[in-house]
C-alpha positions as CSV (number, residue, x, y, z in Angstrom):
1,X,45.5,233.1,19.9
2,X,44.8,232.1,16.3
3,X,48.2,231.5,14.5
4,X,49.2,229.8,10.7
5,X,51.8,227.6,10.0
6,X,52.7,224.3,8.0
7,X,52.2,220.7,8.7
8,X,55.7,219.2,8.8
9,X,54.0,215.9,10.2
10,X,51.2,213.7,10.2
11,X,50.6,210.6,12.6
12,X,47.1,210.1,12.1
13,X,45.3,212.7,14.4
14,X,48.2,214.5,15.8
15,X,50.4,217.2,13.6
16,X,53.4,218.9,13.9
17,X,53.3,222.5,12.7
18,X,56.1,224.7,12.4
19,X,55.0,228.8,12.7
20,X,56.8,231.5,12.9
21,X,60.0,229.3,13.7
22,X,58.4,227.4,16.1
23,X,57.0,223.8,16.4
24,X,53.4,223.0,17.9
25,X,52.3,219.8,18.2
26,X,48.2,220.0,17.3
27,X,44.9,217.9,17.1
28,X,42.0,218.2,14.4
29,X,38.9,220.3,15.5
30,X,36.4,217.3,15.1
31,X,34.4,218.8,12.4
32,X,36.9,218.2,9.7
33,X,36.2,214.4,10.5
34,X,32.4,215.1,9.0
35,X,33.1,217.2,6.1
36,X,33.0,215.6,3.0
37,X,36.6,215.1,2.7
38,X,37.2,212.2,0.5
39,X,40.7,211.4,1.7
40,X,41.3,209.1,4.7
41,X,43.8,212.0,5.9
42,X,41.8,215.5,6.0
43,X,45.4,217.6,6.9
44,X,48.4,216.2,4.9
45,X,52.3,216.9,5.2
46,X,52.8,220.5,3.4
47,X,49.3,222.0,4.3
48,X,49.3,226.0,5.5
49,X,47.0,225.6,8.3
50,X,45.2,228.2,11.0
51,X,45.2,226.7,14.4
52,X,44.5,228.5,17.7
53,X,46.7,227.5,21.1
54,X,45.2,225.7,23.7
55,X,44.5,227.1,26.9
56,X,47.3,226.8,29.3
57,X,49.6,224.7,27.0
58,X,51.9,226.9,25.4
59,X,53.1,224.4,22.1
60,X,49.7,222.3,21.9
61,X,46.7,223.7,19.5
62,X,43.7,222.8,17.3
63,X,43.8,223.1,13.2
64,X,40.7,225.2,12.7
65,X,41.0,225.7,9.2
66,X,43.1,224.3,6.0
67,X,44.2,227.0,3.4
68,X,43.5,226.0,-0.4
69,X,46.3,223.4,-1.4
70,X,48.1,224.8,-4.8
71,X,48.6,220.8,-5.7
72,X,48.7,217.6,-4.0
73,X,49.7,214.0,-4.6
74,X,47.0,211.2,-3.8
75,X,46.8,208.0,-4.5
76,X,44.2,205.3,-4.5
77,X,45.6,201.5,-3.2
78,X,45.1,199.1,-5.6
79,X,43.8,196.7,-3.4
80,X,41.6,199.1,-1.9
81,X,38.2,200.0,-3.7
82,X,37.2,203.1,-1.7
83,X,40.2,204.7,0.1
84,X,42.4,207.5,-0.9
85,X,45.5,209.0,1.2
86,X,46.8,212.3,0.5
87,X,50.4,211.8,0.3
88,X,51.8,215.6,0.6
89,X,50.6,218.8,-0.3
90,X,51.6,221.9,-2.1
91,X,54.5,220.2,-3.5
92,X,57.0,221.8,-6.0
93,X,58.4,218.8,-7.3
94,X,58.9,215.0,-7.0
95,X,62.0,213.1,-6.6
96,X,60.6,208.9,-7.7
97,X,63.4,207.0,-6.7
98,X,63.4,203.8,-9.7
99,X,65.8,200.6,-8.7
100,X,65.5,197.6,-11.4
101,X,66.3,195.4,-8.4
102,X,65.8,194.9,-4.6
103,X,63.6,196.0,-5.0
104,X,61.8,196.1,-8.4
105,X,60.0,199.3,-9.7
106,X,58.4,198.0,-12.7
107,X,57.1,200.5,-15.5
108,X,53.7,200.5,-14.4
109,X,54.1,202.1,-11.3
110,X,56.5,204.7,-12.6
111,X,54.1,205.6,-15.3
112,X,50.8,206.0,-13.0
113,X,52.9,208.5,-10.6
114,X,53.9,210.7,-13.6
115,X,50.0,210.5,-14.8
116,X,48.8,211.6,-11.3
117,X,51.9,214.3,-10.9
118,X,51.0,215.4,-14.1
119,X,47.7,215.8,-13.2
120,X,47.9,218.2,-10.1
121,X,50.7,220.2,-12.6
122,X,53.8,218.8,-10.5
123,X,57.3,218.6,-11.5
124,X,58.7,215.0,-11.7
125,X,62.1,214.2,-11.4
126,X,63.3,210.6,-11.9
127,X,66.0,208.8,-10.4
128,X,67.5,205.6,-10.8
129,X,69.3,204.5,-7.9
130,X,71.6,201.7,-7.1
131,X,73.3,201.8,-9.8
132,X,76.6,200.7,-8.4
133,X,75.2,197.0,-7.6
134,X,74.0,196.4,-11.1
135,X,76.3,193.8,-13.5
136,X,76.9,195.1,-17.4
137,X,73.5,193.5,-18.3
138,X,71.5,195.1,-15.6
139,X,73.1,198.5,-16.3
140,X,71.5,198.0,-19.9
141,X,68.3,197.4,-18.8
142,X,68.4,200.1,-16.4
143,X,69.6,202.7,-19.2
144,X,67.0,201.2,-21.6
145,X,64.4,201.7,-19.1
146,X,65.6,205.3,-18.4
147,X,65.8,206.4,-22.0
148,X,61.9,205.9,-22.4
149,X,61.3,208.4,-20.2
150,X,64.5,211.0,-21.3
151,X,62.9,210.7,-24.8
152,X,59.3,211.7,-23.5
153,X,61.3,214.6,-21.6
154,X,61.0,213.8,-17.9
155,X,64.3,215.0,-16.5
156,X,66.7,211.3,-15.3
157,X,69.4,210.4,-13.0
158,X,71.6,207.9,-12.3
159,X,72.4,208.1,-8.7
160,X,74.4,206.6,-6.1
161,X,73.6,207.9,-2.5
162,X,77.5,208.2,-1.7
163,X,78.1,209.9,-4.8
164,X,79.0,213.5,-4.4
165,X,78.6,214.5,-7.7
166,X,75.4,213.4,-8.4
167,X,74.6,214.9,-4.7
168,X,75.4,218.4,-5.5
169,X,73.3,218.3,-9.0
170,X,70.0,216.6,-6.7
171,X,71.1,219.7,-4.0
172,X,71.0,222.2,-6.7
173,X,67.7,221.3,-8.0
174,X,65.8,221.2,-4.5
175,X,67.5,224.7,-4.1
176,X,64.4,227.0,-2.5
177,X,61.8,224.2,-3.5
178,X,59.8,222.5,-1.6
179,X,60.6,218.4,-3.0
180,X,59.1,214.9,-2.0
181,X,60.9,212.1,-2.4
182,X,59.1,208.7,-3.0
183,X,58.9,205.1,-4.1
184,X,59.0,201.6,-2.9
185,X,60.3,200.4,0.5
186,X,63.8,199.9,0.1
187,X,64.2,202.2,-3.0
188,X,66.5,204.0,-0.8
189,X,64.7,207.3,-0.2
190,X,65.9,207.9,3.4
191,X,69.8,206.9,2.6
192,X,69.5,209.7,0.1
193,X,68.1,212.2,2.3
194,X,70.4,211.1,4.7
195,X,73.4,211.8,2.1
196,X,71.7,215.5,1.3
197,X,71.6,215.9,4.9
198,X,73.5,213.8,7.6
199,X,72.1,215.2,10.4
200,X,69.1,213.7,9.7
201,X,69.8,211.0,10.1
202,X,66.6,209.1,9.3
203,X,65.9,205.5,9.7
204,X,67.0,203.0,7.0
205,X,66.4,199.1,6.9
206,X,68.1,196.2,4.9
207,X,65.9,194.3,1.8
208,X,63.8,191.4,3.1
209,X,65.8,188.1,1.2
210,X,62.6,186.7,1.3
211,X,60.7,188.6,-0.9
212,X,63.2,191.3,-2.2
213,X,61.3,194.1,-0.9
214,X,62.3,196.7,1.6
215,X,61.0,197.2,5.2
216,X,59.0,200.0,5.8
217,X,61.2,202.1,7.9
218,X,59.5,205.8,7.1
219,X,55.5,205.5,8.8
220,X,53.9,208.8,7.6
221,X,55.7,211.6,5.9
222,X,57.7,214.3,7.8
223,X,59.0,217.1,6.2
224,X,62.5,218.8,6.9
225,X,64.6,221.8,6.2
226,X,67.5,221.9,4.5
227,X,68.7,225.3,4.6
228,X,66.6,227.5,1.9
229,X,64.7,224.1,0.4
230,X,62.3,221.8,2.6
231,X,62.6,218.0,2.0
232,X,59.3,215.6,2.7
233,X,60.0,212.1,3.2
234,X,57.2,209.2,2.7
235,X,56.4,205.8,3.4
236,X,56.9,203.2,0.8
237,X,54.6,202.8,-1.5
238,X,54.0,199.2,-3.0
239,X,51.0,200.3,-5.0
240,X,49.8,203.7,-6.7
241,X,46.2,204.0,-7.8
242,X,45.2,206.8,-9.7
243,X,42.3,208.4,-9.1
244,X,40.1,211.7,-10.2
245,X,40.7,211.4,-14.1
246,X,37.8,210.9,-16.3
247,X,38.5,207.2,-19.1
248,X,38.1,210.5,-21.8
249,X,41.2,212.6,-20.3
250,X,43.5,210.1,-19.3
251,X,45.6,210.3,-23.2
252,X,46.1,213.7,-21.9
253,X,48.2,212.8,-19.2
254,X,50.4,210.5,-21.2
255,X,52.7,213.1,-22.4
256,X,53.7,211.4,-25.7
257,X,49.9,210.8,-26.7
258,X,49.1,214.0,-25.8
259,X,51.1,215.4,-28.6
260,X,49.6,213.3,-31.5
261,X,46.2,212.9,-30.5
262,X,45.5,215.5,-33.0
263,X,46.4,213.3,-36.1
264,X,44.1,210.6,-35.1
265,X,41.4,210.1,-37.3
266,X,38.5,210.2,-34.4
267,X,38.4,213.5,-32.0
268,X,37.1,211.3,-29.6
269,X,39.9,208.5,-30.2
270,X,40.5,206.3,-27.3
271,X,43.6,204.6,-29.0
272,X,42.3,201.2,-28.4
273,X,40.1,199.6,-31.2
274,X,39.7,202.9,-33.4
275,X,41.2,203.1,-37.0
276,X,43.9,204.8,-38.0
277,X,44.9,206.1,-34.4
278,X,48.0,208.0,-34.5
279,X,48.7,206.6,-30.7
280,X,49.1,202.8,-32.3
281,X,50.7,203.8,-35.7
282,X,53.2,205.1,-33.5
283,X,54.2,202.7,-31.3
284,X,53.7,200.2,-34.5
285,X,57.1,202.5,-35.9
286,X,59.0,202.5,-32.7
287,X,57.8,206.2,-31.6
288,X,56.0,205.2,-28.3
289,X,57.0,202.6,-26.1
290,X,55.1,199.4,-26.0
291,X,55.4,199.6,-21.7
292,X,53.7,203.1,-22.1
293,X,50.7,201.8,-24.2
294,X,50.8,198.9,-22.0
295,X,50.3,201.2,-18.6
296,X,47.4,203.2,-20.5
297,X,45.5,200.2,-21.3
298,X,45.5,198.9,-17.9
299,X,44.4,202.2,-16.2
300,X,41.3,202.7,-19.0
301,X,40.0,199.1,-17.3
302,X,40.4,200.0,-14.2
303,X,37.6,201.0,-11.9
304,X,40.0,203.1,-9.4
305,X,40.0,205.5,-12.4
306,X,37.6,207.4,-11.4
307,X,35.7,207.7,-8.5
């Protein structure tokens, strides 16, 4: 019996599928190992799939076929030359949970997950959480960081996993959407979906003191309802490559650049070395953030560019 559904989990080479209200817990036919699929996972969390039940076991089957993904998030490791890891797919938005300490999301990271998001068309929300344990001077720094991106027009918030307030505005926005929510181990993704939804109850871990990082306590992404909305939880993620953007297209992706790369003097303008580049005058006058330059130059000499 040939059936569709969607992949709420991945572990690897078994899924979880949920059709028709049901859940069936499936294996890859082997051929999708052989295809040229360039992603260490072939079926990610959010895929519609066609699977077929196996004979005599009423909630087992085998994925037969993967249904073209409207968008997905990948990234490349930075460590890692050749492999890529399909985070989610056919996402409506992304929640990127930002904490200026234990641990630290520095700029670089936020800006090559709004390039990639950007990318595959995807809405990005930030979120800057913790805020209750930062001093008066922290709180700055927090609030200067977040007004680079408000002025570029991502949409910001300050957040506090007990708050209510701030609850119902992240509740209204997942409303009938289909959201991920992401960032570095101990960011505190699963406390939050925990708040939005208690029963849950997801795993959380305290900060290693050691090295101010968090503990991986999420494994692979699994994806939940929450009445009309579906939530996906991921692992941690202590490095984003990007990949699949040309050195040419990557201004394009920086949304501030993108608007003035018509008044350089060069069509073909790299905003490097070039003369009278409207990308430099501007950040010369205060109009583009230095850490924003910064993050562009770094991914133009990097080889996980492009692939």
């Amino acid at each position: 019996m040939l059936k569709k559904g969607i992949v709420y989990c991945s572990t690897g080479s078994n899924y979880r599928i949920k059709s028709e209200g049901q859940f069936y817990d499936c294996r890859i036919k082997g051929k999708f190992r052989i295809k040229d699929i360039k992603s260490t996972n072939p079926v990610a969390v959010g895929d519609k799939v066609s699977f077929t039940i196996e004979p005599k076991k009423k909630f087992k089957g085998v994925i037969t076929a993967i249904e073209t993904r409207q968008n997905y998030i990948v990234r490349k490791s930075v460590n890692l030359s050749k492999q890529t890891h399909i985070i989610a797919a056919n996402i409506d938005q992304v929640f990127l949970m930002i904490t200026l300490k234990t641990p630290q999301t520095f700029p670089a990271f936020i800006d090559r997950f709004l390039v990639t998001a950007l990318a595959y068309d995807i809405n990005m929300l930030l979120l800057f959480n913790k805020i209750d344990l930062y001093d008066k001077d922290e709180l700055r720094v927090m609030r200067d960081l977040k007004s680079v991106y408000q002025n570029i027009g991502y949409e910001c918030h300050e957040v506090v996993a007990s708050d209510l307030k701030t609850l119902a505005i992240i509740q209204s926005k997942m409303e009938g959407k289909v959201s991920m929510f992401s960032g570095h181990s101990g960011a505190g993704k699963s406390t939050l979906v925990n708040s939005l939804s208690p029963g849950l109850d997801l795993k959380t871990a305290s900060i290693s003191k050691q090295h101010q990082q968090g503990q991986h306590t999420t494994t692979f992404a699994k994806m939940f309802d929450l009445g009309a909305s579906r939530i996906i939880d991921t692992p941690g993620i202590k490095g984003f490559g990007v990949v699949d953007i040309q050195p040419e297209e990557l201004s394009g992706y920086f949304i501030e650049f993108a608007a003035l790369k018509g008044s350089c003097k060069f069509n073909n303008c790299m905003h490097t070395s070039e003369p009278k580049c409207a990308i430099k005058e501007a950040i010369e006058v205060g109009k583009i953030a230095p850490s924003r330059y910064k993050s562009y130059l770094q991914l133009l000499e990097e080889d996980s560019l492009y692939r």
